[in-house]
Backbone bond lengths (Angstrom), bond angles and torsions (degrees), N, CA, C in turn:
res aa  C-N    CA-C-N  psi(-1)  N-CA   C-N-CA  omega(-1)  CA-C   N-CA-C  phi
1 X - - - 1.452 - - 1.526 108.80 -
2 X 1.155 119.22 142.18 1.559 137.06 -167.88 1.234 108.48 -143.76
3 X 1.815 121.81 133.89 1.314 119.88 -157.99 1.985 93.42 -150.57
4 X 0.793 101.61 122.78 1.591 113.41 -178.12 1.458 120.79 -95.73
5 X 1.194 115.64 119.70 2.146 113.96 -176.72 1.446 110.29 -127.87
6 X 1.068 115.72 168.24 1.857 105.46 -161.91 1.764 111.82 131.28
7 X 0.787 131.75 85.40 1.096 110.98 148.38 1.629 155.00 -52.77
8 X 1.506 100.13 -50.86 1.603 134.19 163.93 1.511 101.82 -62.59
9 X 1.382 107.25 -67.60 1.586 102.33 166.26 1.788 116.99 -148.81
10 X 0.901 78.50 150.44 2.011 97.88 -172.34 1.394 105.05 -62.57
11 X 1.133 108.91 135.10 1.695 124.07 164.53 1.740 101.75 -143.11
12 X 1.905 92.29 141.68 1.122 102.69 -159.45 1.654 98.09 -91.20
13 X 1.076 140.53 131.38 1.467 129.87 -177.69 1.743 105.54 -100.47
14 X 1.268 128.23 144.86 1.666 127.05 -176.32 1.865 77.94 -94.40
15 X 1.418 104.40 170.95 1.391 122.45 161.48 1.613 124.01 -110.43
16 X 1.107 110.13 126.29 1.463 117.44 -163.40 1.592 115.65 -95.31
17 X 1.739 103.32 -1.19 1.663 98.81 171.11 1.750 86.99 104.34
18 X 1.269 107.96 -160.89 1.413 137.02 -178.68 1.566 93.79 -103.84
19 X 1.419 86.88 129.14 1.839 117.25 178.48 1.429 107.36 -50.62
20 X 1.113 125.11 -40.24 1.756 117.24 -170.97 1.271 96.21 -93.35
21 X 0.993 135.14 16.46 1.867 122.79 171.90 1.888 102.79 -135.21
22 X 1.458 114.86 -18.95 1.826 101.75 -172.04 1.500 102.15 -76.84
23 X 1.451 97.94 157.11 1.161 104.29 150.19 1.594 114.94 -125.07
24 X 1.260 101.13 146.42 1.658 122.80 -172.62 1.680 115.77 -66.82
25 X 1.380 104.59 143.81 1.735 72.91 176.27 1.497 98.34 -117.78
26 X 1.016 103.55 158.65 1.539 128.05 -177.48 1.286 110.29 -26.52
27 X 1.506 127.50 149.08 1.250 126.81 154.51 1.703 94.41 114.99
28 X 1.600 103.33 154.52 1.010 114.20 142.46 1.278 139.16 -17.22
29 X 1.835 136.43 102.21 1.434 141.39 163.63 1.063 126.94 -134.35
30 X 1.702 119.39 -179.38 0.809 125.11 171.27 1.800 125.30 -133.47
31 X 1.356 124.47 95.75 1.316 107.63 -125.72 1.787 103.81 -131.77
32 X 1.149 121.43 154.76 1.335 112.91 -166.16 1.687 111.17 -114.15
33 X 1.336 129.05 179.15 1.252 118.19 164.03 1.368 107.54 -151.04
34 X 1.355 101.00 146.27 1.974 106.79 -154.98 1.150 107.53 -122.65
35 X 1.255 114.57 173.97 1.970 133.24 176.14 1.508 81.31 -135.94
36 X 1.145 85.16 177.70 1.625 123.12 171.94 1.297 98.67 -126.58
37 X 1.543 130.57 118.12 1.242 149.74 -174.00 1.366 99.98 -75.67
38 X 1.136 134.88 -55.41 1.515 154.44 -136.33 1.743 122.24 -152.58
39 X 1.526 95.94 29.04 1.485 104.17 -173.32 1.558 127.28 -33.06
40 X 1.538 117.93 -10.74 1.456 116.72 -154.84 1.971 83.37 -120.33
41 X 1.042 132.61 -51.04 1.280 128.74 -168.20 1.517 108.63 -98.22
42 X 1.453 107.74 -6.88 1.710 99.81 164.12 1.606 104.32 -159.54
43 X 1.378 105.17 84.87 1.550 103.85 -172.91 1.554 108.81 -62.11
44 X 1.112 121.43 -4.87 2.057 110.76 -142.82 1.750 70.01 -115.76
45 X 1.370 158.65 -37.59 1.079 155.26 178.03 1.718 123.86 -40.33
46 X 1.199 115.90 107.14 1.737 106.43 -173.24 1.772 92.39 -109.35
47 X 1.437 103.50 142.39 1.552 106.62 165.63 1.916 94.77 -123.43
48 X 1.647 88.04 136.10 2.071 100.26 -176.16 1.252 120.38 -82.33
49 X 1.303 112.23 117.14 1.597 119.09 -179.69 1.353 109.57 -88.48
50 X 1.305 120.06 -17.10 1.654 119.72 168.19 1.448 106.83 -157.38
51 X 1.310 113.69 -177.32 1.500 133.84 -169.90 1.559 86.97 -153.55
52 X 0.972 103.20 120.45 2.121 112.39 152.77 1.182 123.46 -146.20
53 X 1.166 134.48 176.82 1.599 135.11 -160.68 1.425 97.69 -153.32
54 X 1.501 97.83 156.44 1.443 99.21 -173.78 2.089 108.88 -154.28
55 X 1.126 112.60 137.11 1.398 104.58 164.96 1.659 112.43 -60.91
56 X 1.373 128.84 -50.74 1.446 131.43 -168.68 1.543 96.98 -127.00
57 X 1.790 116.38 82.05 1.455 109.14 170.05 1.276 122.47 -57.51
58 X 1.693 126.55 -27.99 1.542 115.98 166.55 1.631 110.41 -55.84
59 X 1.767 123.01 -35.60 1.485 92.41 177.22 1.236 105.09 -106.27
60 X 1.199 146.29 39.31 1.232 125.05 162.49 1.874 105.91 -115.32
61 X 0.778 120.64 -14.35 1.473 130.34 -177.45 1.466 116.83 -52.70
62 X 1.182 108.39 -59.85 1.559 112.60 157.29 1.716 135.05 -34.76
63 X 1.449 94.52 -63.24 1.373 87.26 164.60 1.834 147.88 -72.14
64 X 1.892 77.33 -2.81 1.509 86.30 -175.80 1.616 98.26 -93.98
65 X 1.234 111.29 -28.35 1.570 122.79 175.52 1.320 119.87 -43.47
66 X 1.544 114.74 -49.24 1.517 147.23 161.62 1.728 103.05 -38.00
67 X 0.779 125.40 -75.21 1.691 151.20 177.54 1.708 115.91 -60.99
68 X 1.786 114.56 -24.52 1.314 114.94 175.38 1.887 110.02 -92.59
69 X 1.549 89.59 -27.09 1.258 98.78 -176.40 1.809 124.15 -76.08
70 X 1.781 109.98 -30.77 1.174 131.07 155.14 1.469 100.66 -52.10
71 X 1.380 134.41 -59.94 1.478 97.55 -164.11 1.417 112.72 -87.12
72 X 1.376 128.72 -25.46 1.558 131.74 -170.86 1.773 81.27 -59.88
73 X 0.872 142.32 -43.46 1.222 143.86 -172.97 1.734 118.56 -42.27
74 X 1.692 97.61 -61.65 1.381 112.18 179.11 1.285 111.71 -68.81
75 X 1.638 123.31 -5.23 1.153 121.19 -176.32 1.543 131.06 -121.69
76 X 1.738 78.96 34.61 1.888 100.65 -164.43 0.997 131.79 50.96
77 X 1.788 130.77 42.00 0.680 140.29 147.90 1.515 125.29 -87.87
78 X 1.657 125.00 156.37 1.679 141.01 -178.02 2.249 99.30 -74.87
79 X 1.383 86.61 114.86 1.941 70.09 160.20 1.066 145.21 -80.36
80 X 1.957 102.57 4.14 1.490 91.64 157.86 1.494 115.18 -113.09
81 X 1.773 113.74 42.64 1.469 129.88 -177.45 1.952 87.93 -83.22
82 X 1.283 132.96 -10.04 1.282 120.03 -131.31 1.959 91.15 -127.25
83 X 1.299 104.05 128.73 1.362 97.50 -155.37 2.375 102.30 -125.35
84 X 0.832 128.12 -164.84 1.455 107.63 -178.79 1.581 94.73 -179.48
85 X 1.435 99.69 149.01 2.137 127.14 -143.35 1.450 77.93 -121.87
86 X 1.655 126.79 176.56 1.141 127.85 144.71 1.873 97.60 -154.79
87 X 1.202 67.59 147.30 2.266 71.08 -176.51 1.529 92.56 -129.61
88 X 1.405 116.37 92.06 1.469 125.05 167.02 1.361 136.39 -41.53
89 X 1.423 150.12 86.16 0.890 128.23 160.82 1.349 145.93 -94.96
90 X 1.049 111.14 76.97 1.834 116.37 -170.17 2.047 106.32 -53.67
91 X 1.384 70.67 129.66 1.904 64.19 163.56 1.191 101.06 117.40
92 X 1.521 117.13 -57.82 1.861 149.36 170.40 1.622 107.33 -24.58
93 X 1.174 97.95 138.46 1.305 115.18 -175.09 1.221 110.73 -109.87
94 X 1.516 146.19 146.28 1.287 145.67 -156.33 1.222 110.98 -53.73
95 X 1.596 108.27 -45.93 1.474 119.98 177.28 1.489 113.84 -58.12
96 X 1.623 123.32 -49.68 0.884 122.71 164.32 1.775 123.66 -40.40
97 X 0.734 115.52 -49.14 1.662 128.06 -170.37 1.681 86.73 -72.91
98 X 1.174 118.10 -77.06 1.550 113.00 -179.48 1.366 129.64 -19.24
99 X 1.501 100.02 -51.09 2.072 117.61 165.95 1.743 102.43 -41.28
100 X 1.566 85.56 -81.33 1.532 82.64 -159.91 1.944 109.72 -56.94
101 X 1.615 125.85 -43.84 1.766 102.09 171.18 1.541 113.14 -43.72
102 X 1.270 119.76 -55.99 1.541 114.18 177.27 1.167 127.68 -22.02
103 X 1.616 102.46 -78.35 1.405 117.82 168.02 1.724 125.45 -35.75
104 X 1.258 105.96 -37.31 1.473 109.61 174.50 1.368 113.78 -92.14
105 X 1.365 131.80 -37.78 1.318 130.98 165.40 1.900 107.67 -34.41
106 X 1.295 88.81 -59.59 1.593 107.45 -169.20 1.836 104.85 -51.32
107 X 1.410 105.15 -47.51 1.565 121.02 176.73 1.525 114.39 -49.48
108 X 1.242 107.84 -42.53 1.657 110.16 -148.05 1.222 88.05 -132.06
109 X 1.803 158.40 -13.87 1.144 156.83 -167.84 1.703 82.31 9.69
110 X 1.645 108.00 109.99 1.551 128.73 163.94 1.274 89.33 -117.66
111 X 1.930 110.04 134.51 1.188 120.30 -178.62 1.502 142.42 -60.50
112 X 1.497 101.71 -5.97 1.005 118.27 -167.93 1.797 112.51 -86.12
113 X 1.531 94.26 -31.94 1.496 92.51 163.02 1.354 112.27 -77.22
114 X 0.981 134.71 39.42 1.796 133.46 -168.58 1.561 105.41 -124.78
């Protein structure tokens, strides 16, 4: 499954499964983490609780997982309600990766960057 966000411009995101079981793959991303708003009348629907970027998404994923899962937590949410996109960019330069989270932060203000 593949899910695209952007307004200004489209990026295609891969799906990484449910956050407490994926693993990330290496490299440079830019990567989101989801609920299901409406699991029973629109299962295939993700709404974004964050956007983050990373030089090495296999090691940084974890710890942000740790920290996404603490608050969906405090906010009565299930931890395995919590699901995670990755939009790869090999090659990408910090700045680069920074553009495009920005840009979507700015798009979709998901609370979690708040």
């Amino acid at each position: 499954m593949a899910v695209s966000w952007g307004k200004l411009q489209r990026y295609k995101f891969a799906s990484g499964g449910e956050l407490k079981m994926s693993i990330a793959p290496p490299g440079p991303a830019v990567f989101a983490v989801t609920y299901k708003q409406n699991p029973t009348s629109k299962p295939k629907a993700h709404t974004v609780l964050y956007f983050g970027h990373a030089e090495n998404l296999n090691q940084d994923l974890p710890g942000v997982s740790e920290q996404l899962h603490d608050l969906w937590t405090k906010h009565a949410g299930n931890r395995e309600d919590l699901y995670v996109f990755f939009y790869p960019m090999p090659g990408s330069s910090p700045h680069d990766r920074r553009k495009v989270h920005d840009q979507l932060v700015s798009e979709y203000s998901p609370s979690g960057n708040y």
